[in-house]
DRENGU-376093 format. One line per field, with one value per residue: y, z, x of N, C-alpha, C, O in turn; residue in three letters; residue number from 1. Coordinates in nm, 3 decimals. Layout:
n_py Y,...;
n_pz Z,...;
n_px X,...;
ca_py Y,...;
ca_pz Z,...;
ca_px X,...;
c_py Y,...;
c_pz Z,...;
c_px X,...;
o_py Y,...;
o_pz Z,...;
o_px X,...;
residuo Ala,...;
num NUM,...;
end
This chain:
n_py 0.497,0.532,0.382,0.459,0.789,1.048,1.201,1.268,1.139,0.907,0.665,0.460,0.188,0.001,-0.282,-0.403,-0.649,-0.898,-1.033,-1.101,-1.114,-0.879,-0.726,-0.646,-0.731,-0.870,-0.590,-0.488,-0.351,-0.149,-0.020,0.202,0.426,0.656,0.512,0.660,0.680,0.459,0.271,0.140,-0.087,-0.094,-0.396,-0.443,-0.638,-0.667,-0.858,-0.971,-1.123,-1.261,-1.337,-1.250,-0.988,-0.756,-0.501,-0.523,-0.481,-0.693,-0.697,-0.879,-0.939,-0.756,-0.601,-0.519,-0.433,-0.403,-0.222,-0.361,-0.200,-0.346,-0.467,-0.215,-0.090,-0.292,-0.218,0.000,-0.061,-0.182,0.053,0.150,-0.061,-0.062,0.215,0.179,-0.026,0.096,0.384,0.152,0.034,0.099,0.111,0.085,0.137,-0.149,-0.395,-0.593,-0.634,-0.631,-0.364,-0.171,0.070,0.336,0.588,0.867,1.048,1.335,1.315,1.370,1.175,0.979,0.689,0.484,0.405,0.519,0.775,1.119,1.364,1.317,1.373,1.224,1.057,0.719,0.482,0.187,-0.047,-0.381,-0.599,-0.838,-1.001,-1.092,-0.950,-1.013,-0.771,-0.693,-0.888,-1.038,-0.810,-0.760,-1.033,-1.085,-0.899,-0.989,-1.197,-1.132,-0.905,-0.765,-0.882,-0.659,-0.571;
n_pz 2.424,2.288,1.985,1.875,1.889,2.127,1.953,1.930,2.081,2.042,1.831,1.583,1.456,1.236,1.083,0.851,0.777,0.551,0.617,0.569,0.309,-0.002,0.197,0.438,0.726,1.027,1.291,1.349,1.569,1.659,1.955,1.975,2.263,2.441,2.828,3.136,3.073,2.925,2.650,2.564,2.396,2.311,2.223,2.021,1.893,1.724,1.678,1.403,1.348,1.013,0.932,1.070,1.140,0.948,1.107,1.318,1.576,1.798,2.066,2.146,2.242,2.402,2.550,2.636,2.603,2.721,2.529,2.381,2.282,2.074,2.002,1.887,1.726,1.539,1.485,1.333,1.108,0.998,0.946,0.766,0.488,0.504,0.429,0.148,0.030,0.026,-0.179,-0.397,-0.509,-0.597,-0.676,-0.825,-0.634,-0.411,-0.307,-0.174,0.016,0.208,0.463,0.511,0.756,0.899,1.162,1.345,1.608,1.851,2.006,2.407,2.587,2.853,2.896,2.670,2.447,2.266,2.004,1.916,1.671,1.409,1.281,1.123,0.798,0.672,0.415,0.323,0.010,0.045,-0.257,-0.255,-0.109,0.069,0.166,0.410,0.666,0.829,0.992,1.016,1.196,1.417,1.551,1.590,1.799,2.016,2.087,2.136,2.326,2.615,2.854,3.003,3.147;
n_px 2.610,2.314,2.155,1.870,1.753,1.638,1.427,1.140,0.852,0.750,0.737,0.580,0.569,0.351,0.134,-0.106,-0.242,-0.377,-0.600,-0.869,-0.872,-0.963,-1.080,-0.924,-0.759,-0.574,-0.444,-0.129,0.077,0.390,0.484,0.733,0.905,1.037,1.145,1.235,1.486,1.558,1.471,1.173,0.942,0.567,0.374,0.131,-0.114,-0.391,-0.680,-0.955,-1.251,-1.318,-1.486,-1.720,-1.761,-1.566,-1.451,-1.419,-1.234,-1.068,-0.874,-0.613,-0.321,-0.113,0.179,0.499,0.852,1.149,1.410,1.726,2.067,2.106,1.779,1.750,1.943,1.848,1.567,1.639,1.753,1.543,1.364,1.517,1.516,1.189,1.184,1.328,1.225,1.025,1.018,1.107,0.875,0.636,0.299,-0.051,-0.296,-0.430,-0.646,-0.646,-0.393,-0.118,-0.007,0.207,0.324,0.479,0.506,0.600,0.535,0.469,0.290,0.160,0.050,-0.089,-0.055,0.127,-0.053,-0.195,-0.175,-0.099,-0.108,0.064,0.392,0.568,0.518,0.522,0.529,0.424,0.260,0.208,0.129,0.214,0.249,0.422,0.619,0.923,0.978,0.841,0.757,0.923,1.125,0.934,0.933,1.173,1.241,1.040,1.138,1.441,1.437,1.398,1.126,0.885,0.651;
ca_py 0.576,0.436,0.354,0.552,0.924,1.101,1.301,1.273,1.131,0.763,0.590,0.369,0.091,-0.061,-0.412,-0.439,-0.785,-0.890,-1.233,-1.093,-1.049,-0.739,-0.631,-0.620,-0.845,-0.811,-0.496,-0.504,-0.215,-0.193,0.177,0.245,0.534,0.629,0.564,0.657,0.670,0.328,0.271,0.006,-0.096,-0.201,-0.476,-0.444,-0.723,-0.649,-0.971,-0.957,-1.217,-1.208,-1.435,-1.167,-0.846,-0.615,-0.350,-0.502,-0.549,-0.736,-0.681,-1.015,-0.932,-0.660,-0.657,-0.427,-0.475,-0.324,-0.318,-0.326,-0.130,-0.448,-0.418,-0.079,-0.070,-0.361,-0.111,0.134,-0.140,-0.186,0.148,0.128,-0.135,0.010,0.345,0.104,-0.097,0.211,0.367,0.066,-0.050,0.202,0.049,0.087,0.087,-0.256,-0.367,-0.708,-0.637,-0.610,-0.265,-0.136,0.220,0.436,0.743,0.979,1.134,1.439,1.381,1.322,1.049,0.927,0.530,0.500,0.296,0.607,0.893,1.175,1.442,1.276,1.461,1.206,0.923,0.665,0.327,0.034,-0.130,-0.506,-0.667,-0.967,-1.053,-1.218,-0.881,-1.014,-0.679,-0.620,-1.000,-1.071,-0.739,-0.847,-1.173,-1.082,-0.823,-1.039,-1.318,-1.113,-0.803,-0.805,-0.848,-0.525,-0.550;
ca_pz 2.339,2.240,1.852,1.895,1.980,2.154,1.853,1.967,2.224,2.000,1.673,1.566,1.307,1.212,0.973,0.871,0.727,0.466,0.656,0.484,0.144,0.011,0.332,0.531,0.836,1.169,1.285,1.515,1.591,1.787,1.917,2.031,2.317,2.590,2.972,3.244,3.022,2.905,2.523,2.513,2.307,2.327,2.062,2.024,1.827,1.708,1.554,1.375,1.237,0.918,0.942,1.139,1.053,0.898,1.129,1.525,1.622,1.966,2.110,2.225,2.268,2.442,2.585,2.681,2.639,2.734,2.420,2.374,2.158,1.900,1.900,1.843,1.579,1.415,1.402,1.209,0.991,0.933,0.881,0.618,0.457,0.477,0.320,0.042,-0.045,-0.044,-0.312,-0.514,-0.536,-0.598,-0.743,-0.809,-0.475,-0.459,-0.199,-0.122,0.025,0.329,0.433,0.670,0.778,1.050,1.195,1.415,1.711,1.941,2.088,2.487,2.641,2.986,2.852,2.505,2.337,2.179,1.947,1.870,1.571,1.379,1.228,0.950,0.796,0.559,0.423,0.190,0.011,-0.033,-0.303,-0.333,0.062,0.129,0.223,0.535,0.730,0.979,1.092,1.097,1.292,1.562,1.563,1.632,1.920,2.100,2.075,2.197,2.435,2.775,2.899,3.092,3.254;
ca_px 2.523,2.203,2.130,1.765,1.732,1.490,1.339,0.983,0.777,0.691,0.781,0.457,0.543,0.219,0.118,-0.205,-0.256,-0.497,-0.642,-0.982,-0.875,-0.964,-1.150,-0.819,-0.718,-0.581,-0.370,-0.010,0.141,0.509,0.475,0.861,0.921,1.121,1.068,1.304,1.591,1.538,1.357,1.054,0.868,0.495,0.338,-0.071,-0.218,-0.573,-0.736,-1.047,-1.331,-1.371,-1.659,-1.827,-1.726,-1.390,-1.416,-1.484,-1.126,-1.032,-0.704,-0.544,-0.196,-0.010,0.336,0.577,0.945,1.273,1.458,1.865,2.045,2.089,1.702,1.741,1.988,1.673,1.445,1.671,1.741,1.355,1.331,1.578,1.430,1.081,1.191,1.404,1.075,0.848,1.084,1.101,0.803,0.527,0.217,-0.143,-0.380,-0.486,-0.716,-0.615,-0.272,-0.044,0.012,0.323,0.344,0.593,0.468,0.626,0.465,0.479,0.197,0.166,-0.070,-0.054,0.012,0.175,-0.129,-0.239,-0.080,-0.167,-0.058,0.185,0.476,0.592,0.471,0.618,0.441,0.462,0.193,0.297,0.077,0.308,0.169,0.500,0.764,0.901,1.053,0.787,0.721,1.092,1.129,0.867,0.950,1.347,1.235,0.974,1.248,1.554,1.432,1.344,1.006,0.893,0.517;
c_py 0.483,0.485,0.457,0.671,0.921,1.219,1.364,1.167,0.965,0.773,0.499,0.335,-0.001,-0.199,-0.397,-0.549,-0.820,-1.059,-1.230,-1.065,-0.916,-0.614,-0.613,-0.769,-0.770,-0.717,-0.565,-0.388,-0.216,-0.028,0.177,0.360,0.536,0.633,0.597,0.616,0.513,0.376,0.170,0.022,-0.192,-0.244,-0.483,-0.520,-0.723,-0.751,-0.921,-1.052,-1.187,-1.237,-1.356,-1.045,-0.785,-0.544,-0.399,-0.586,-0.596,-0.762,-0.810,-1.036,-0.790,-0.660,-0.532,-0.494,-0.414,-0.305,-0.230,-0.242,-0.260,-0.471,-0.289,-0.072,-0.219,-0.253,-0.004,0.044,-0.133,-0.073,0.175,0.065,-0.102,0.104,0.259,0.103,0.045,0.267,0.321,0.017,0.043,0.166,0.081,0.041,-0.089,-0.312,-0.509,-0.713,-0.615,-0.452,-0.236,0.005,0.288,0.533,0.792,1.039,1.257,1.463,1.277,1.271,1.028,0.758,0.567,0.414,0.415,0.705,0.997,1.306,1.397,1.356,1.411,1.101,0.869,0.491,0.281,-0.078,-0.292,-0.603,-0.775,-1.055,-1.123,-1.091,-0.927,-0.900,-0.684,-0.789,-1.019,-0.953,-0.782,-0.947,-1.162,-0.931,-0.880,-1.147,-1.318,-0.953,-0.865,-0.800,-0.766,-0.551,-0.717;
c_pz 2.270,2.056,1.830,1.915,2.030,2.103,1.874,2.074,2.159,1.846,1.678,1.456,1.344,1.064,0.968,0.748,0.663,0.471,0.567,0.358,0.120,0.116,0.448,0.661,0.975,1.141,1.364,1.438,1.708,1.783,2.035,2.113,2.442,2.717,3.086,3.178,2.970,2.744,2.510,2.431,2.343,2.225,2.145,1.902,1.843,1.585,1.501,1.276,1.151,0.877,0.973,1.095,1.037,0.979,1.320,1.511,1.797,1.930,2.230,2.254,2.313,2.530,2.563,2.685,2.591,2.595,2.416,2.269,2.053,1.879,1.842,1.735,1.462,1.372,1.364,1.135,0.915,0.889,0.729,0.509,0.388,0.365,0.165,-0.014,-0.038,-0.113,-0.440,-0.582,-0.513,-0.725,-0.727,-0.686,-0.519,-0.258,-0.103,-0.146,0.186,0.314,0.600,0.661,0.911,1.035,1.312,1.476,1.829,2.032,2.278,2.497,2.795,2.969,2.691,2.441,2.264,2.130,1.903,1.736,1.502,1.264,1.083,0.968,0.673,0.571,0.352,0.193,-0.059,-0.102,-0.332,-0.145,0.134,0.140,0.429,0.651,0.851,1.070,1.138,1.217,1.455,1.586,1.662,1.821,2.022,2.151,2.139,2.287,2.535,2.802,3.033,3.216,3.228;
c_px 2.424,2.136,1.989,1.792,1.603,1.459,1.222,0.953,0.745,0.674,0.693,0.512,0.438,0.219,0.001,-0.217,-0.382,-0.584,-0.766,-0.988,-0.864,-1.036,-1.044,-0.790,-0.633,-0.412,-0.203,0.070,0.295,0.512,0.615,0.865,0.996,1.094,1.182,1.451,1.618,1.394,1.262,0.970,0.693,0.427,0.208,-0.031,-0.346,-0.601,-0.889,-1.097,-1.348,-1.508,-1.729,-1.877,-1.576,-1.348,-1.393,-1.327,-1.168,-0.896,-0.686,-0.422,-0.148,0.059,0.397,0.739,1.065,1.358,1.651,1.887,2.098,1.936,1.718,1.772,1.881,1.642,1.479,1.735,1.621,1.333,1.362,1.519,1.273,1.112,1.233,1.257,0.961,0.917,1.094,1.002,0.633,0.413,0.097,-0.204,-0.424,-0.547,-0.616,-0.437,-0.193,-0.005,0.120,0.320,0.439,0.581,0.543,0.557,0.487,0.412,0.182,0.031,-0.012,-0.013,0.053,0.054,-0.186,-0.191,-0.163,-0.069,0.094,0.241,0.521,0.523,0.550,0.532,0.513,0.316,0.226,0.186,0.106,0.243,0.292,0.646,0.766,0.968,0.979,0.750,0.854,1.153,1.068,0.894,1.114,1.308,1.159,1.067,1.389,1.531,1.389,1.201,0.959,0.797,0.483;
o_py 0.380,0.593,0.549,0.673,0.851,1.325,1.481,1.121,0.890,0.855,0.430,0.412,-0.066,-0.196,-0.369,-0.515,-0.780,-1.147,-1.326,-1.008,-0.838,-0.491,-0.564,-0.888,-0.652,-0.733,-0.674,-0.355,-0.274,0.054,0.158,0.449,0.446,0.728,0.484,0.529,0.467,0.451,0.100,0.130,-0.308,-0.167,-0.509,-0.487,-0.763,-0.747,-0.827,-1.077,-1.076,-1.182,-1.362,-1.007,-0.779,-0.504,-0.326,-0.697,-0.556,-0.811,-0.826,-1.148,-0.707,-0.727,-0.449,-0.592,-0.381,-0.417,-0.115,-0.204,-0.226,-0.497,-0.277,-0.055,-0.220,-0.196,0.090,0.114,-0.091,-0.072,0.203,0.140,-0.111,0.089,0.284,0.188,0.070,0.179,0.380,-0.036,0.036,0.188,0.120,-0.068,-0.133,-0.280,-0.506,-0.754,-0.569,-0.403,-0.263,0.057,0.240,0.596,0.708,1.112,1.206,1.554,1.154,1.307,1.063,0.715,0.659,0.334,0.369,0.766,0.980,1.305,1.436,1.400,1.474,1.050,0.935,0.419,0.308,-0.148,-0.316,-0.690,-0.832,-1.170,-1.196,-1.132,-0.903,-0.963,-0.680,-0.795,-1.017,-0.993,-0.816,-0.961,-1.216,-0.913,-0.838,-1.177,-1.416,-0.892,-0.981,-0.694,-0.801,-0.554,-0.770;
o_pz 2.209,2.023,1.752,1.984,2.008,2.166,1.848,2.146,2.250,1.772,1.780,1.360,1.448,0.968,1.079,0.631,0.711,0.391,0.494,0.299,0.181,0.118,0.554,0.645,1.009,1.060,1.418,1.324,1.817,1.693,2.155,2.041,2.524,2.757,3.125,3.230,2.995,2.733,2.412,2.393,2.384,2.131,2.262,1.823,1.940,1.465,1.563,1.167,1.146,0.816,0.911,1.041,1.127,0.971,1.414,1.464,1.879,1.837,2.345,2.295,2.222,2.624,2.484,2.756,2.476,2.544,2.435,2.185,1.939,1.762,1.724,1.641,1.341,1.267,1.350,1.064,0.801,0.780,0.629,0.427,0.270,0.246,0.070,-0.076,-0.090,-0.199,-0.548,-0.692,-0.423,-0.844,-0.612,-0.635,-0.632,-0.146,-0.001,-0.240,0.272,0.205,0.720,0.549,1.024,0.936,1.400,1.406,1.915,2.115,2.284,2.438,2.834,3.048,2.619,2.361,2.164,2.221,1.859,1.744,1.538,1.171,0.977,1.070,0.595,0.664,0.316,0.283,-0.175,-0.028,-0.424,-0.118,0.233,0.123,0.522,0.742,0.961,1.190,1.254,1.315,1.559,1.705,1.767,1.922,2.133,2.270,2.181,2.307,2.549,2.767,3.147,3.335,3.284;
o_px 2.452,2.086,2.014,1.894,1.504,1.456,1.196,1.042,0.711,0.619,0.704,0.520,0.430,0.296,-0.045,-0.199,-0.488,-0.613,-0.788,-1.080,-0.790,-1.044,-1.085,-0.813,-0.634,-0.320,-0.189,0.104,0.298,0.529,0.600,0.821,1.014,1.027,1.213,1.521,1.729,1.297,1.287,0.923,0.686,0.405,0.180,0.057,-0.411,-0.572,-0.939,-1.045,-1.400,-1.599,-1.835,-1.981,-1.492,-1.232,-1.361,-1.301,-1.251,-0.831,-0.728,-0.393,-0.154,0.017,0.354,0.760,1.093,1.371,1.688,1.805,2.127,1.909,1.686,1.694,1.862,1.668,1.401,1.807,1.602,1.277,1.297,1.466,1.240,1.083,1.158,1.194,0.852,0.916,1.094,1.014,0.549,0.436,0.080,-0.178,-0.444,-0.507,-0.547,-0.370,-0.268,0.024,0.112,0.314,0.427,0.619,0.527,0.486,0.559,0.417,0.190,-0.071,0.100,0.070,0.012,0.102,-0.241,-0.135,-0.277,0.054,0.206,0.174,0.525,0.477,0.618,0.495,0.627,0.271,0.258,0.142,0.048,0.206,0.279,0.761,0.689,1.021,1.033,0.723,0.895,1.216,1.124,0.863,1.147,1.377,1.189,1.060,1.451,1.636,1.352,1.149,0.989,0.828,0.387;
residuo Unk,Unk,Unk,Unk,Unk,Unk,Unk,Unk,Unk,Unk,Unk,Unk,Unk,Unk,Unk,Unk,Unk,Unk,Unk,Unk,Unk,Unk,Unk,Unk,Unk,Unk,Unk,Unk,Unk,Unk,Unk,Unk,Unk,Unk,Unk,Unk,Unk,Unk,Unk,Unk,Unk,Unk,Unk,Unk,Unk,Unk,Unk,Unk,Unk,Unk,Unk,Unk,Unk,Unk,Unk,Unk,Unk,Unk,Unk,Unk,Unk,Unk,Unk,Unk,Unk,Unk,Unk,Unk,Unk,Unk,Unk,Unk,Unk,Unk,Unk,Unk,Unk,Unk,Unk,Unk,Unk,Unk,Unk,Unk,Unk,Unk,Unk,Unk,Unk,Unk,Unk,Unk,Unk,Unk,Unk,Unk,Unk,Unk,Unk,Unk,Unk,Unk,Unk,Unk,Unk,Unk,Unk,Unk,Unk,Unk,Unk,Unk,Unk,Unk,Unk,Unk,Unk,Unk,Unk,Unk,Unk,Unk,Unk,Unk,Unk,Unk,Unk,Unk,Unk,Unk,Unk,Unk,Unk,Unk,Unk,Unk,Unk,Unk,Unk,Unk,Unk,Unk,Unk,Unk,Unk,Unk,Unk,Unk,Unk;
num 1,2,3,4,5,6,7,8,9,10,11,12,13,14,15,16,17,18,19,20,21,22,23,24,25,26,27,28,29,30,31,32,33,34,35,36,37,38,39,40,41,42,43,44,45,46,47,48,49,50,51,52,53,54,55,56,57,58,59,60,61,62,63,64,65,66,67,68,69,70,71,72,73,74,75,76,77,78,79,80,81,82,83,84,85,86,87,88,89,90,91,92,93,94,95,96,97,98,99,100,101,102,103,104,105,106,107,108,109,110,111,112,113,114,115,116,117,118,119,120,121,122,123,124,125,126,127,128,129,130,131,132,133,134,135,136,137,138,139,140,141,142,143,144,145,146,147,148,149;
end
């Protein structure tokens, strides 16, 4: 029995990183879903100059990979976690900050890089720039799943 269900069609946890200060910094997204009875996960990294401009991402990383259920039961740790720290820690918007979010999806695509109508959502804004859930997450799934494509 695998630690995941199949609730919906793709679980998107997202980072968006504040390399530009208060103009934001680059994205990564690990959008979780199931294929052929098997759960992978794929990681988008979108960098962006700040030198240049805020807004013109380029995507320099994406990866696909099988994931066990000890990642699995991770990323319902992280979730945990997540929900914990968005709970605790509910603070004025502030621009210049790290921002994590997990959405829920229903919606079909022919590749998973895109979602559409999401059902829940749940964030955390980290003005302290230093919560580590979502690097140590990626970090521990790029590090111990399988590589797919």
């Amino acid at each position: 029995m695998t630690a995941l269900s199949t609730y919906t069609d793709t679980l998107v946890l997202s980072a968006r990183f504040s390399d530009c200060g208060e103009f934001g910094g680059h994205n990564e997204y690990l959008k979780i879903y199931s294929e052929k009875e098997k759960y992978m996960c794929l990681f988008i990294k979108q960098m962006v100059d700040c030198k240049i401009s805020y807004t013109d991402f380029i995507k320099i990383d994406s990866t696909i990979f099988e994931l066990s259920e000890k990642n699995q039961r991770s990323i319902l740790e992280y979730l945990l976690e997540l929900t914990k720290v968005s709970m605790l820690h509910q603070n004025l918007a502030d621009h210049r900050s790290n921002y994590y979010e997990m959405f829920i999806s229903s919606g079909n695509t022919e590749a998973p890089y895109f979602v559409e109508s999401p059902l829940m959502t749940w964030n955390f804004q980290d003005q302290s720039l230093k919560w580590p859930g979502f690097i140590d997450l990626r970090d521990n799934l790029k590090n111990n799943a399988k590589e797919f494509r």
